[in-house]
C-alpha positions as CSV (number, residue, x, y, z in Angstrom):
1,X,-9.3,-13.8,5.5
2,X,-9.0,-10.1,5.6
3,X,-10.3,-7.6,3.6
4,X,-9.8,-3.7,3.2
5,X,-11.5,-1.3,0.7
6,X,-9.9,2.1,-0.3
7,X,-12.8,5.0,-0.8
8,X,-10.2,7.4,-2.4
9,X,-9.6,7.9,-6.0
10,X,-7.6,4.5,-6.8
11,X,-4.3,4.2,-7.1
12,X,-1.6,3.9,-10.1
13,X,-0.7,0.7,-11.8
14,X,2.5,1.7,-11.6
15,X,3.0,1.9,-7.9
16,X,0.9,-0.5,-7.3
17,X,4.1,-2.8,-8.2
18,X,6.0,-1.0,-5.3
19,X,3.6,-0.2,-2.7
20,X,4.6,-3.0,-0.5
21,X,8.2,-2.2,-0.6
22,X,9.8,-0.5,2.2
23,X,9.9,3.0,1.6
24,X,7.6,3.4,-0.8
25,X,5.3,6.1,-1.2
26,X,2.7,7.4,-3.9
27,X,2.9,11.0,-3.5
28,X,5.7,12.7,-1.4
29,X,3.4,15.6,-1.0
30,X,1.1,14.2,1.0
31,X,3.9,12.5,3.6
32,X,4.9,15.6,4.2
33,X,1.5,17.0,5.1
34,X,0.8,13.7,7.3
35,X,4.4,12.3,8.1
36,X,4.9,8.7,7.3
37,X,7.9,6.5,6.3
38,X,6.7,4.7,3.6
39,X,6.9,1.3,5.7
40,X,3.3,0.6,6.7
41,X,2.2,-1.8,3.9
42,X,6.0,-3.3,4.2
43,X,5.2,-4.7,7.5
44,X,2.4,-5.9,6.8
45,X,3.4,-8.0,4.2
46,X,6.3,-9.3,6.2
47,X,3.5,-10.3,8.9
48,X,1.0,-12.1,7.0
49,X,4.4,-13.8,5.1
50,X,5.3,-15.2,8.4
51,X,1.4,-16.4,8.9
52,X,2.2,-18.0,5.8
53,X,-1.1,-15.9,4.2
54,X,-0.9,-13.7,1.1
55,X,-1.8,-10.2,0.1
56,X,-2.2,-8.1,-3.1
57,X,-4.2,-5.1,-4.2
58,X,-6.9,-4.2,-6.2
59,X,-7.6,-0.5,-7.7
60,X,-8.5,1.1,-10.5
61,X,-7.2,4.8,-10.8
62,X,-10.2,7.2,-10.8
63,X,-12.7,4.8,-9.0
């Protein structure tokens, strides 16, 4: 078992429903201060799908 804990400000309820579909991105301003493609998290839930494992998210905007 993995896990990973965000330090920034939390993220949306909203996107977290998409965040791990290809693409998908929070806040086009900062990809195009940073790059990206929106496909990080994608990946990775394709690779821990073929390790047969699972993976979700837990924030809470603001904390």
């Amino acid at each position: 078992m993995f896990s990973v804990r965000d330090t920034g400000s939390g993220i949306e309820r909203e996107y977290q429903k998409k965040m791990f579909e290809k693409f998908s991105q929070e806040n086009m301003s900062y990809n195009k201060k940073y790059g990206g493609a929106g496909l990080g998290l994608a990946i990775v839930k394709e690779l821990v799908a073929l390790m047969n494992g699972t993976i979700f998210i837990e924030s809470e905007p603001g904390k």
